[in-house]
N, C-alpha and C positions, 0 to 999 in steps of 0.2 A: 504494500500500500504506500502510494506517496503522501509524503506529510504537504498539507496544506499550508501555507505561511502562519495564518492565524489560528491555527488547531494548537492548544495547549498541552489538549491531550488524544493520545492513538490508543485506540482499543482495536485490537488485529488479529482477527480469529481466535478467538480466546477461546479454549475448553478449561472446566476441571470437572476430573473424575477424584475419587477419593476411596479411597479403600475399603471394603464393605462385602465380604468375602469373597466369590470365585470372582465374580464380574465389575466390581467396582460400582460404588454412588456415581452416578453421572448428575453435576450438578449444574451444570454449565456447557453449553453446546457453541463452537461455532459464529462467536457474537464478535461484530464487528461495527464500530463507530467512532464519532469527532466529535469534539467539542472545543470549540472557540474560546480564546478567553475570555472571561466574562459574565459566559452565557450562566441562565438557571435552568437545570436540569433534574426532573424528577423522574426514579424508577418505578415502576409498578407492575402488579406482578400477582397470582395467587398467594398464597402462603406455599414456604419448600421451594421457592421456581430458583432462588439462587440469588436475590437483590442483594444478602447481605454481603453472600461471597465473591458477587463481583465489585461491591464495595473496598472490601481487604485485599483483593487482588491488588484492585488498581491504588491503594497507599501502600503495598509490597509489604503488608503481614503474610501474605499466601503467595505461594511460587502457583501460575498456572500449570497445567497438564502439556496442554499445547497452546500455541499463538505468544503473543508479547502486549505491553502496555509500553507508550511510549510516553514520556511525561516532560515537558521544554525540552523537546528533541531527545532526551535520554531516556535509554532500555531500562522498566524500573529491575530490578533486581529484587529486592530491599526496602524499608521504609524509608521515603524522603523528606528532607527540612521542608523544601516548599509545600508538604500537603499540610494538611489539620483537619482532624478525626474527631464528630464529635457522635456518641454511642446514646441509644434508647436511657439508660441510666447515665445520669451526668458522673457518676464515678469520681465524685468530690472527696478527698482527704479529709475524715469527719475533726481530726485534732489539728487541721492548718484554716485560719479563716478564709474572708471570700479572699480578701489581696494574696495571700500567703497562695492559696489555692492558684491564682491568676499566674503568679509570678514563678510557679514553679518550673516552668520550661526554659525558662532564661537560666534559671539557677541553676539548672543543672548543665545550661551552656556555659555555664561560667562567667553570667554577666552581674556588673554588679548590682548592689540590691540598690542604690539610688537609683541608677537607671531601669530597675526591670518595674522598680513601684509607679517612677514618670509613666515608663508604658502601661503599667495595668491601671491605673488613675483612669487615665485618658479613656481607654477601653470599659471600663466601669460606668463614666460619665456617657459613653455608645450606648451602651443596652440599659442606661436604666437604676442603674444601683449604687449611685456615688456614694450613698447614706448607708452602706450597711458594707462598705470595706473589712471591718471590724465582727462581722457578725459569723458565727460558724456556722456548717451548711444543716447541720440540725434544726436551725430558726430560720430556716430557707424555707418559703412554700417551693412546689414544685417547679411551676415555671421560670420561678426566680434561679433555681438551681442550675435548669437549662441555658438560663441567661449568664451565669457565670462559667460554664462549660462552653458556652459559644465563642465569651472573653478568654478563656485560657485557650482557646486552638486557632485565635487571632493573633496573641501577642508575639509569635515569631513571624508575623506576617505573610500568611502562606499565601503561595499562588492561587490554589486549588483545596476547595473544603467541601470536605465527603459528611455526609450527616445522615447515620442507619438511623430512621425513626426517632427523630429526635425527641418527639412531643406527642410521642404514643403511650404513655403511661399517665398522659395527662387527660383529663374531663374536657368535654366538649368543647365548652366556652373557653378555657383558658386554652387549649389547642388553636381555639381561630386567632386569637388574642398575640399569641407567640409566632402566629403562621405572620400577621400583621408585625409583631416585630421583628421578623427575621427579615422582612422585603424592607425595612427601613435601614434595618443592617448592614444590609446587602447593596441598597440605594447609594449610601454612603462610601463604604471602603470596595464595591464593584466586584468582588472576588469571583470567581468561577467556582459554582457549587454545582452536585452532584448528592439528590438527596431521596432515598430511599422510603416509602411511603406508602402504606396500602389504603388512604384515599384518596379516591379520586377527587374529591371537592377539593382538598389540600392540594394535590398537583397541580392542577388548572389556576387555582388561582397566584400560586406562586411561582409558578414556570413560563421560559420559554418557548420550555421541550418537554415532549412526554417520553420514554423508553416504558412500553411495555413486553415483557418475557412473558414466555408458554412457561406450563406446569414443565416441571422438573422431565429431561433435563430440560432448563431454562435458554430458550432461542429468543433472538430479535422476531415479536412478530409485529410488531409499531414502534414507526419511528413518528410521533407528530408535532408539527410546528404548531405554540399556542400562539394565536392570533387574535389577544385580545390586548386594550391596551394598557399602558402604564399613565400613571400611576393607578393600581390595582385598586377596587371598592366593595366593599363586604354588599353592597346589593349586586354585584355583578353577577354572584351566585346562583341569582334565580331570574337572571334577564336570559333572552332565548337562543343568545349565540354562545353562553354558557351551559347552558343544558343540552347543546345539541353534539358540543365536543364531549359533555361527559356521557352522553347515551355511546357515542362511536367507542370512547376508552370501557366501560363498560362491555360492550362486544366483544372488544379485541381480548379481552381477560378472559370472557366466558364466564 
């Protein structure tokens, strides 16, 4: 596959199988796509079809079986500096607070702590929680917690930020609530996301692009450009060139 100038990232026939006695888990078939920088990108998918593990593939926690990921022109191998990962559970250090929490990826680069608090400030005052720097993730409601897992896989400033289900353990209202803060987020520092989701109301209103996979193993069977505009509007939901993209992603899942 030739890399396109503006493609951040190559996903090039990617398989994985995984071991699962005589014949192997096939959990990933065959999948091939681009993505530009910048763009927002949602996966969807039945449950089992493979979202989370072409997630991990492509920040190089998982070697694939066959094909390659290409990521600013380079073969991932391996996890890379410019991605950020942020998981279903924010996976907060319950005995480091929100800063402490924020600023630990620098710390362990070896930056100092003056500089790594300038940058988690700043990113604090992005999502929301300038006032609770000080607070441990216990006195976190939920969405707050996700807010500060969004802030700790900012502050090395990645290219490209992968998000499995960020805001699926969260209640409906504070899920829309986060969906709207993450586009303001997003509005602001531009990042190229790639985010994993099994609703469809969530995809559409957050995305560019839809990927949806078959059941396991998991193929490209939609690739769709969303065609609505920005800045996004929580009544867009139930206007009728919204409900007509989510009847066709509907389809395409089965």
């Amino acid at each position: 596959m030739t890399l396109s100038n503006e493609s951040i990232l190559i996903v090039n026939n990617l398989s994985a199988v995984f071991p699962d006695g005589s014949s192997g888990l096939h959990a990933l078939y065959n999948i091939s796509f681009e993505v530009p920088a910048e763009q927002f990108v949602c996966v969807l998918g039945p449950s089992a079809c493979g979202k989370s593990t072409l997630l991990r593939i492509i920040s190089g926690l998982l070697s694939p079986t066959e094909g390659e990921i290409i990521f600013n022109k380079t073969i991932v191998n391996e996890p890379q500096p410019g991605v950020g990962l942020v998981f279903q559970d924010a996976n907060l250090m319950p005995w480091r607070t929100v800063i402490q929490n924020i600023t630990l990826p620098l710390e362990l680069q070896g930056v100092s702590i003056d500089q790594s608090k300038e940058q988690a400030f700043a990113l604090l005052d992005l999502v929301g929680l300038s006032d609770f720097a000080d607070w441990l993730p216990q006195d976190l409601s939920g969405g707050m917690a996700q807010r500060v897992a969004i802030a700790r896989s900012l502050i090395h400033d990645p290219d490209l930020l992968l998000l499995d289900e960020p805001f699926g353990a969260l209640d409906a209202l504070t899920r829309e609530q986060m969906g709207a803060e993450l586009l303001r987020i997003w509005a602001v520092r531009r990042k190229t996301v790639i985010m994993v989701t099994h609703s469809i109301s969530e995809a559409l209103f957050l995305a560019d692009r839809v990927l949806v996979l078959t059941p396991q193993p998991g193929k490209l069977r939609l690739d769709m450009k969303v065609n609505l505009p920005r800045p996004r509007r929580e009544e867009m939901r139930y206007e009728s060139g919204f409900t007509k993209l989510a009847r066709e992603l509907r389809e395409a899942i089965g």
